[in-house]
C-alpha positions, 0 to 999 in steps of 0.5 A: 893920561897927559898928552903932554899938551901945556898952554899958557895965560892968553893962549887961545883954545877951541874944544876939539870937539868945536866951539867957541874961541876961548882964552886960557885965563888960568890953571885952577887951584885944584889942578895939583897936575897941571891937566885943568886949565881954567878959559873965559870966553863970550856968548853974545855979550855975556862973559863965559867961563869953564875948566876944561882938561887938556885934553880937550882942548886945542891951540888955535891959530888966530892968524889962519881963523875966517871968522 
């Protein structure tokens, strides 16, 4: 099911379930309808990738983060 959310390349996303801030780099091949998209992020020092469906994720706004 599509909440008709779409993000582009360097958006910046958070899990809504909380987490790290991380960037959308992609949506990946396998992604035929557009619901996965493809976000890297650091732990530490360690560069961090994932797919993540739509769903989960949110848009943040690094103008209103304290951290």
């Amino acid at each position: 099911m599509s909440t008709g959310q779409s993000f582009e390349t360097g958006d910046i996303v958070r899990l809504k379930s909380g987490g790290p801030r991380m960037t959308v780099v992609r949506y990946p091949d396998f992604s035929i309808d557009g619901n996965w998209v493809r976000c890297q992020w650091f732990g530490g020092t360690k560069l961090n990738s994932g797919d993540f469906t739509e769903e989960t994720l949110e848009l943040i706004d690094v103008d209103d983060e304290d951290d």
